[in-house]
C-alpha positions in Angstrom: -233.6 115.7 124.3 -235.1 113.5 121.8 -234.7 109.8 121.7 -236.5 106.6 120.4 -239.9 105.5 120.8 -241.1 104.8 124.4 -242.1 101.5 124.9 -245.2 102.7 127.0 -247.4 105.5 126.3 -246.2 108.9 127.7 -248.8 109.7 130.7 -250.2 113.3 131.2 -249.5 115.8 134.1 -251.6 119.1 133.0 -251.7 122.2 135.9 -253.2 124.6 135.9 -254.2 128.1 137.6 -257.1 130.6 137.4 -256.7 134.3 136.4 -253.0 135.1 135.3 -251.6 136.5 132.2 -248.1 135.6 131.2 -246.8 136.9 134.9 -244.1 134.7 135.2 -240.4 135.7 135.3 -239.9 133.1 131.8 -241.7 135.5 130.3 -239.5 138.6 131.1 -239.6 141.2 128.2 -242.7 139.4 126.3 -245.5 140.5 128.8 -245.0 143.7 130.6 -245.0 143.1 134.5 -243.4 139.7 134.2 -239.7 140.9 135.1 -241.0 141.6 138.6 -242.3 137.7 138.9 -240.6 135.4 141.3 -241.0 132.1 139.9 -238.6 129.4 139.7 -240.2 126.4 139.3 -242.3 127.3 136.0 -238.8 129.0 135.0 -237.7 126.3 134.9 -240.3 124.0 133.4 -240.1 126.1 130.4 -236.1 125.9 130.7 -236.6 122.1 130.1 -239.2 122.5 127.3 -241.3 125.0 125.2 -242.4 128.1 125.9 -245.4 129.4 124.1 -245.3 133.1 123.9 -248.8 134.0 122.2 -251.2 131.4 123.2 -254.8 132.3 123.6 -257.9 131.5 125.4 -261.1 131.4 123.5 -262.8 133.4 126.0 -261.8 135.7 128.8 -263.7 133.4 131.7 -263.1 130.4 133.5 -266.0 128.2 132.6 -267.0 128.5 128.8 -262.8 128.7 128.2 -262.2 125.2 130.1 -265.3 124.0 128.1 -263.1 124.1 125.0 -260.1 122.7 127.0 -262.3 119.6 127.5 -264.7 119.4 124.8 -261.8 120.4 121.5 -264.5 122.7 120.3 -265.2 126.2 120.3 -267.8 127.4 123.2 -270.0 129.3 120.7 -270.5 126.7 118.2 -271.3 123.9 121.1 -273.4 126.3 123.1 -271.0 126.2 126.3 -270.6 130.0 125.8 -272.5 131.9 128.0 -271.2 132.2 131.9 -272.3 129.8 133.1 -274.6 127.4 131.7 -276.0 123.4 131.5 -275.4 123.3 127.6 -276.4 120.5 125.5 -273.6 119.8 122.7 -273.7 117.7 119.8 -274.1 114.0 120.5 -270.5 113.3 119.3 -269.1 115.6 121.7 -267.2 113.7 124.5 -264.7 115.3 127.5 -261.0 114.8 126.6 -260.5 112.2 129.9 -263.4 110.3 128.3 -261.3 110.0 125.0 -257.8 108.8 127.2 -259.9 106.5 129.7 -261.3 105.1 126.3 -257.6 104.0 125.4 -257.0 102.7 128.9 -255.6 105.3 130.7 -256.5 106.7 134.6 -257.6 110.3 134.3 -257.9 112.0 137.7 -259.3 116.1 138.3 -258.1 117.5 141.3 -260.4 118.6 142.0 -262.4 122.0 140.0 -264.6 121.1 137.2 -266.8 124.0 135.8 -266.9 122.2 131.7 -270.4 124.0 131.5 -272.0 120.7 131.3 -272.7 118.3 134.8 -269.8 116.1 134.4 -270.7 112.0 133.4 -269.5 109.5 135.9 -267.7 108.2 133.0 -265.7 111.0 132.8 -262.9 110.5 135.3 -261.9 107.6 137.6 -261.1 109.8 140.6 -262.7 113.4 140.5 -261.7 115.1 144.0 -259.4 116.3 146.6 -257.9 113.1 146.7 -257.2 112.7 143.5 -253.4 111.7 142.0 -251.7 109.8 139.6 -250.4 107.8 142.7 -253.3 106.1 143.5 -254.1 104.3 139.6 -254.2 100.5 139.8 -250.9 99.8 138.6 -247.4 101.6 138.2 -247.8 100.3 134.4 -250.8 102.2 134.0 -250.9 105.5 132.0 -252.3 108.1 133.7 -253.9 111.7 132.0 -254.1 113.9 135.5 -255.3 117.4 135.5 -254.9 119.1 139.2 -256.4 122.9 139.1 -255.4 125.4 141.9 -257.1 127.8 143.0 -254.7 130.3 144.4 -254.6 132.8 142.1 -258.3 133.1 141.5 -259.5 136.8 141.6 -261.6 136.4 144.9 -258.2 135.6 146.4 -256.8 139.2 145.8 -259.5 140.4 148.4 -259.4 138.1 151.4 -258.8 139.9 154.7 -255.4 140.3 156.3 -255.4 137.5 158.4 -256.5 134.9 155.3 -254.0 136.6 153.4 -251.1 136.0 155.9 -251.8 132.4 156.0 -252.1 131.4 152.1 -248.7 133.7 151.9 -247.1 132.0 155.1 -244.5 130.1 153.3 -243.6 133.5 151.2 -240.1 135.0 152.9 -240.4 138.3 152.9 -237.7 139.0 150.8 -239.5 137.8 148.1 -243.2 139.9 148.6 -244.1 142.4 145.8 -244.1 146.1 147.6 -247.4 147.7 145.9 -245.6 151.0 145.8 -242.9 149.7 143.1 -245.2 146.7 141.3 -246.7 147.4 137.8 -250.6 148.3 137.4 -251.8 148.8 133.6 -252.3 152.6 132.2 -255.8 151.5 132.3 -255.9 151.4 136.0 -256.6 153.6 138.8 -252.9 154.4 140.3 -253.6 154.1 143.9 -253.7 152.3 147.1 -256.7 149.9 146.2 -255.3 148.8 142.3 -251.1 149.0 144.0 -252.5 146.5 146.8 -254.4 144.1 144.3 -251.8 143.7 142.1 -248.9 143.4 144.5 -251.1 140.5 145.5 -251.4 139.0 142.4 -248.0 138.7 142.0 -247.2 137.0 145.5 -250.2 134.6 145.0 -248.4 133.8 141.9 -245.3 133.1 143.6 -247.5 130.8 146.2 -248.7 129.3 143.4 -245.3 128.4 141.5 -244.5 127.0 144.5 -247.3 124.5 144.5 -246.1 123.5 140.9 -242.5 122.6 142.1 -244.2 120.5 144.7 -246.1 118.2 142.3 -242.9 118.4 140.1 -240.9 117.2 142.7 -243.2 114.0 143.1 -243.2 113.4 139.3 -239.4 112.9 139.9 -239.5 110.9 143.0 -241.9 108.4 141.0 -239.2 108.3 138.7 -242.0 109.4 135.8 -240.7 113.2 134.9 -238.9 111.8 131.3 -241.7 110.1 130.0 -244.5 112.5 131.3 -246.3 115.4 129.2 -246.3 118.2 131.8 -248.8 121.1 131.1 -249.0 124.5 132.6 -251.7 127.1 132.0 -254.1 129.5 133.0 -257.7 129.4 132.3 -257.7 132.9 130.5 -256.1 136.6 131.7 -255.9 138.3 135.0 -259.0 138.9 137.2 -259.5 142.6 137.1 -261.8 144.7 135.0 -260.6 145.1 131.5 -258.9 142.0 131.7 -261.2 138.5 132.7 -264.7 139.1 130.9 -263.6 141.3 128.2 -262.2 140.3 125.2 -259.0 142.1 125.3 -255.1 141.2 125.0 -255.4 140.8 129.1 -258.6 139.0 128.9 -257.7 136.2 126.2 -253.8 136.4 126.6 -252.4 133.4 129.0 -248.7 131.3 129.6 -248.6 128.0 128.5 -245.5 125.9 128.9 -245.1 122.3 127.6 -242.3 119.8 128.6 -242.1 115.9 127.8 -237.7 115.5 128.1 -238.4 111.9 126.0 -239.5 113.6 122.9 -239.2 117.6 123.1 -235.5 119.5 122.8 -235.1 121.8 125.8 -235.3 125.4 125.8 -237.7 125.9 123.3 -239.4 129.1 122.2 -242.7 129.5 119.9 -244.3 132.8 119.3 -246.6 131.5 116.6 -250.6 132.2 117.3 -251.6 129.1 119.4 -255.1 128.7 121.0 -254.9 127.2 124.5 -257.3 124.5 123.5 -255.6 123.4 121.1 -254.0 121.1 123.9 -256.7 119.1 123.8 -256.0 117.5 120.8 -252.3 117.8 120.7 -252.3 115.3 124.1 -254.7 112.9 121.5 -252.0 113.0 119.2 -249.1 113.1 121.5 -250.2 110.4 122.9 -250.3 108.0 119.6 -254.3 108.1 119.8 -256.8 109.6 117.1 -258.1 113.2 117.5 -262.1 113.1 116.4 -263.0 114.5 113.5 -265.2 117.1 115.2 -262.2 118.5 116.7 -262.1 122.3 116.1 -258.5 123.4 117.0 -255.0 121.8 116.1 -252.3 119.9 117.4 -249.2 121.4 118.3 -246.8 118.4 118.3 -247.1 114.8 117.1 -246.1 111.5 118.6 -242.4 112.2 118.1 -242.4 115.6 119.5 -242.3 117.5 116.6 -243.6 121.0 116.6 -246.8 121.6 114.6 -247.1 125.2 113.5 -250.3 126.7 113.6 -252.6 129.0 111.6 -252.3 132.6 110.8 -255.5 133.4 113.5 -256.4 132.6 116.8 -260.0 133.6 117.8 -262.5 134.3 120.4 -265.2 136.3 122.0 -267.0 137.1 125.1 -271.1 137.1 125.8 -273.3 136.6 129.2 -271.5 137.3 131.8 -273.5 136.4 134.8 -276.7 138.4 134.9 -275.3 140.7 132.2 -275.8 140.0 128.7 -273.0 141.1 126.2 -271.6 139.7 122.8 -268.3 140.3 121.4 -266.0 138.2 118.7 -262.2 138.8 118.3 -259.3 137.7 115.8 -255.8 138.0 116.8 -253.2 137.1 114.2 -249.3 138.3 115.2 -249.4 141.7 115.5 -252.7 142.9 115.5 -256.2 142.5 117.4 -259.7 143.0 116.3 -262.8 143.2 118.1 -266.2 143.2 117.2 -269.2 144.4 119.4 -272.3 143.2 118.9 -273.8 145.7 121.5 -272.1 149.0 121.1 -274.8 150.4 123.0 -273.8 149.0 126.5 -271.5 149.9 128.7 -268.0 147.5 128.8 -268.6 147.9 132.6 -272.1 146.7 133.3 -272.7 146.3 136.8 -272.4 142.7 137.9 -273.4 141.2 141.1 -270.1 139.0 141.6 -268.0 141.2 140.7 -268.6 144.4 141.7 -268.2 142.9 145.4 -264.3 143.6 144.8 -262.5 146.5 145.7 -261.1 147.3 142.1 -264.2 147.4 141.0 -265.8 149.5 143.5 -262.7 151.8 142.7 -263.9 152.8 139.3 -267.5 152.6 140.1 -266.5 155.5 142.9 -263.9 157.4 140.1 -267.1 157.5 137.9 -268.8 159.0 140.6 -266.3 161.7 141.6 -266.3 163.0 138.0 -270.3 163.1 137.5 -269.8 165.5 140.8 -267.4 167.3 139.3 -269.3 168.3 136.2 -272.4 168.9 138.5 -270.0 171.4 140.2 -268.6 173.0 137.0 -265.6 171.3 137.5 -262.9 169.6 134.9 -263.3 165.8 135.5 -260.2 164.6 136.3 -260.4 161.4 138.6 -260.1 159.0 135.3 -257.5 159.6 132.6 -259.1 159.0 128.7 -258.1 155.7 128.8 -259.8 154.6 132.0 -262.6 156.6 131.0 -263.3 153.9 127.9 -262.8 151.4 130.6 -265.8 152.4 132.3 -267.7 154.2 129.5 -271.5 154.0 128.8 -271.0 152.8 125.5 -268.2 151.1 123.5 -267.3 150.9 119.8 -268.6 148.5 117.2 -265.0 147.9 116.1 -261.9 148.3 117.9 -258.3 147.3 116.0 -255.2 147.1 118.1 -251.3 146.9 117.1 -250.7 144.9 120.4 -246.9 144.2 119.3 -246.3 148.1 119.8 -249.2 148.4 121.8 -249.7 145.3 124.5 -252.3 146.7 127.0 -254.3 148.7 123.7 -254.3 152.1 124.6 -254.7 153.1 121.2 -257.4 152.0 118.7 -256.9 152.0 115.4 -260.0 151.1 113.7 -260.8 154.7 112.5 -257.1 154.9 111.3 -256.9 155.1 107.3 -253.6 154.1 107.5 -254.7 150.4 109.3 -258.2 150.2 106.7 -256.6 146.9 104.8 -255.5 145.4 107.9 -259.1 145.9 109.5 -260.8 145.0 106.4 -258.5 141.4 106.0 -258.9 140.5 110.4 -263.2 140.9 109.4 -262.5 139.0 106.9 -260.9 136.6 109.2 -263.9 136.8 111.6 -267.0 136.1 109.2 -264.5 133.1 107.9 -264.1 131.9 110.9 -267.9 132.1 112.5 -268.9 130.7 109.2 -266.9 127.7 109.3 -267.9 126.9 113.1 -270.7 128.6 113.4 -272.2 131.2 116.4 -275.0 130.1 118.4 -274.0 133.3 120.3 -276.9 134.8 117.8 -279.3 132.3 119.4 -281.4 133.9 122.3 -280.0 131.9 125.2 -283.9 131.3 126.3 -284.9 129.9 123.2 -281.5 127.9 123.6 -282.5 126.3 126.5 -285.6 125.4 125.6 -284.1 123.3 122.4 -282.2 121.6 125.1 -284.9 121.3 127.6 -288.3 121.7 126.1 -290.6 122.7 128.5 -287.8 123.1 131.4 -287.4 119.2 131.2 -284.2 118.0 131.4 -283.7 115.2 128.4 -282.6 111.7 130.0 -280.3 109.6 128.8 -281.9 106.2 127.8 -281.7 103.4 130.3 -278.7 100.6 128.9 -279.8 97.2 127.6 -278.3 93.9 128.7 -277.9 90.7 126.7 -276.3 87.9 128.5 -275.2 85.0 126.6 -275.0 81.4 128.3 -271.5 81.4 129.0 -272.2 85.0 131.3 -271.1 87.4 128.6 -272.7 90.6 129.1 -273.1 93.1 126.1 -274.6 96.6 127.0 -276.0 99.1 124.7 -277.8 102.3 124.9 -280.6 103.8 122.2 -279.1 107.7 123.1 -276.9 109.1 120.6 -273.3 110.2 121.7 -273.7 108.3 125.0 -271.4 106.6 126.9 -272.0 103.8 128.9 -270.0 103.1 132.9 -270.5 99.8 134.6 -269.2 99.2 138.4 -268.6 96.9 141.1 -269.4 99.4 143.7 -273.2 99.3 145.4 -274.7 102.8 145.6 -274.6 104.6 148.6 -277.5 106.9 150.2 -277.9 109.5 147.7 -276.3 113.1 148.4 -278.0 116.2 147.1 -275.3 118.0 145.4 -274.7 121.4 147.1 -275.7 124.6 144.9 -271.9 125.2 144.4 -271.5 122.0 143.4 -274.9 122.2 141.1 -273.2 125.5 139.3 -269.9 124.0 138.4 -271.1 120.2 137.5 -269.4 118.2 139.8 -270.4 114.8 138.8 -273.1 112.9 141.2 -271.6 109.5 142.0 -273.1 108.2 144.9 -269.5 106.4 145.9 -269.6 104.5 142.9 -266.1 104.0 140.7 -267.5 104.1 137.2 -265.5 102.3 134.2 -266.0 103.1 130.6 -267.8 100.0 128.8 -265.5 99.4 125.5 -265.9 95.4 125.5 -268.0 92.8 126.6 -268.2 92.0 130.2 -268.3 89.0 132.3 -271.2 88.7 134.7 -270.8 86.5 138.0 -270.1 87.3 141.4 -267.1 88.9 141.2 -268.3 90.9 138.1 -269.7 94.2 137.2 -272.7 94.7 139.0 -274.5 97.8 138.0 -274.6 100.0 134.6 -275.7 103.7 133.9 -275.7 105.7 130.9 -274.6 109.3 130.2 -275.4 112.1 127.7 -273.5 115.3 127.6 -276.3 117.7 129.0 -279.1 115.1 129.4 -279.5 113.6 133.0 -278.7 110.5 133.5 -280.2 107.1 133.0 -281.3 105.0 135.6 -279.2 102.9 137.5 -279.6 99.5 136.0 -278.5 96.0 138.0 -276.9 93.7 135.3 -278.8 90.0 135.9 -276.6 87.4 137.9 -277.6 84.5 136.1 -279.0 84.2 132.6 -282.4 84.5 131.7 
């Protein structure tokens, strides 16, 4: 229901999963597979608010897509686009928690980060396992909390039996998917290994939904659900080939569900074109507070709730993968995808090291293998049908065009069709607007890209902070880096911890058990005062830990 102004600012609840498409039983006759979804809770979030039926990722894998969750900008035209990287945006460039700690909010992340960039101590007040709106330092206090599970990752389709049985343990069941009667795609392998996988997808997803009612059900205990932004979403499409990496319907295509009872109507429905970061700055603008100007995607609400209707596009693309270099740039408008393929001459099912530990993925590598034997012996291949053979081809077209309203999982491609040449024609159009406006450093070789960042193989550090203390112990702080931000604390350091290599690849930020705060206004020195300051730069290490003077000069 709508009503009148709040007189506080709403606060922010944003979860989200890895890996799913629109599987979720809402969703029932938009995606194909959802009506076999058990999942009440997010039923009924989107019961209680809107329901956005074509929303997009900008690319079909975790890190570069949450880039642009974080960032408001698209990961080819900040550099964040290969998987994975330590990019170096523009200096204006801040995280979105940085923007909402900046207007006095708590932001928490429990507890994955992977933004593609090591993450600045000013960037949350709590980043971990611990971390919840509960613990902010007052009940009047906004909060912006983002808590992302990890359930429904892909690796989590392929645990043994045993570690299976006991993430599923709460799951009666009544309510297990049987892989002989759950969906799989035309463009998978109908058997035991691809029935198994998905039937587990499904009940992960149920786990999952289940974790969603939980923090729901706290939300309302705290008494905060009618004057909280709630978020759901998934990081891109499902985790198996032809879906997460490639930039395909199943690849970009995700849920997204939005519910905030002070301001937005109940039961809701969009199916305009919506990219998924374009959250980033609708929560800006949601939340009464200005959206930078280097912002690439749009709102879709205001202050009061009302809906913001988008563009006529969303797009996308796909490039390094891991060890395996690829490029590929997509428009989807409301009926129709396009795809562009910078390297037609490799195969949309490179080998990758990661990957190709998973039994789907084995599946087809061993279905290639039984036809190549077949033909050896004479033989008709016939362990891949035509579509799963372009799956796993050694090539792939420069251009591929899709009617995915008739046609959701793009059997049939269209981009040789004179009947479709205007509507191919218009989406390129689209395309070279589009990387014109935003630019691609996609084009960039990603070596030569790194060296701009890090000349050398040096990381850039951010300049140390300068204290000025006047006589009365007011301390002003500055810092010569452009785009930096500066944290002071109370808290002494304690013994440096070497960040693990997992920790190194996602950019967990390196604290040392200090609580950073976001230097806006002039301090107070003194005992009970700030005690130390540090500096950060979006891709630059770094600056030194600085000890703010207790007396003056």
């Amino acid at each position: 229901m709508t009503g009148t102004t709040p007189a506080a600012p709403p606060n922010i609840l944003w979860i989200s999963t890895h890996d799913i498409n629109p599987h979720l039983g809402c969703y029932t006759g938009v995606w194909p597979g959802a009506e076999v979804a058990r999942t009440p809770n997010l039923d009924a979030l989107a019961a209680a608010g809107v329901r956005f039926d074509q929303a997009f990722a900008t690319t079909p894998v975790c890190a570069p897509s949450r880039s642009s969750l974080m960032t408001g900008c698209f990961p080819t035209s900040i550099g964040t686009h290969n998987m994975r990287s330590k990019a170096v945006p523009p200096p204006e460039v801040r995280l979105l928690s940085e923007s909402f700690r900046m207007a006095g909010y708590y932001a928490t992340n429990n507890v994955f980060t992977d933004f593609q960039v090591p993450v600045p101590g000013t960037a949350f007040d709590d980043c971990s396992a611990t971390a919840h709106w509960r613990n902010r330092p007052s009940s009047e206090t906004p909060f912006f909390a983002m808590f992302h599970g990890m359930t429904t990752h892909e690796s989590q389709l392929y645990v043994d039996d045993a570690r299976f049985a006991e993430v599923t343990r709460e799951l009666p069941d009544e309510h297990r998917h049987d892989p002989g009667s759950t969906p799989v795609p035309p463009y998978h392998l109908h058997n035991d290994v691809f029935a198994t996988a998905w039937a587990r997808y499904h009940d992960l997803i149920s786990v999952m939904d289940a974790s969603v009612g939980r923090l729901l059900a706290e939300l309302e205990d705290d008494g905060l659900a009618d004057n909280t932004i709630v978020v759901f979403w998934s990081d891109h499409g499902a985790g198996f080939p032809r879906a997460k990496r490639w930039a395909t319907e199943a690849g970009l295509r995700v849920p997204v569900i939005v519910r905030w009872p002070a301001r937005i109507a109940a039961g809701q429905v969009r199916d305009d074109v919506v990219h998924l970061a374009d959250l980033a700055p609708s929560m800006l603008r949601m939340a009464g507070l200005d959206v930078p100007a280097h912002a690439q995607f749009s709102a879709l609400f205001d202050a009061a709730g009302t809906n913001l209707i988008q563009g006529e596009y969303t797009f996308g693309g796909r490039d390094r993968m891991d060890e395996q270099r690829d490029s590929s740039r997509t428009v989807r408008d409301a009926r129709f995808r396009y795809v562009r393929h910078r390297h037609p001459d490799r195969s949309p099912f490179q080998y990758q090291h990661y990957a190709d530990q998973f039994p789907t993925w084995k599946e087809l590598r061993r279905a290639v293998n039984d036809e190549a034997r077949q033909r050896a012996a004479g033989q008709a291949p016939d362990a891949l049908s035509t579509l799963q053979r372009r799956v796993t081809a050694e090539r792939k077209p420069r251009h591929e065009l899709y009617d995915v309203q008739a046609d959701p999982h793009e059997t049939t491609d269209l981009a040789a069709d004179p009947r479709y040449a205007d509507t191919l024609h218009r989406l390129e159009a689209a395309l070279d607007d589009w990387l014109a406006r935003v630019g691609d450093l996609g084009t960039v070789d990603e070596d030569l890209l790194i060296e701009t960042w890090r000349p050398g193989g040096t990381w850039q550090v951010t300049a140390d902070p300068v204290c000025t203390i006047t006589p009365d112990e007011t301390v002003t702080v500055s810092c010569s880096t452009p785009g930096a931000l500066i944290g002071w604390s109370r808290d002494d350091p304690a013994p440096h911890r070497e960040l693990t290599l997992q920790e190194t690849i996602t950019g967990d930020p390196e604290l040392d058990g200090q609580t950073w705060h976001i230097y806006t206004d002039p301090l107070k020195a003194g005992t009970e005062g700030p005690r130390w300051i540090r500096a950060w730069r979006l891709g630059y290490a770094p600056s030194s830990l600085v000890e703010i003077p207790r007396t003056t000069p």
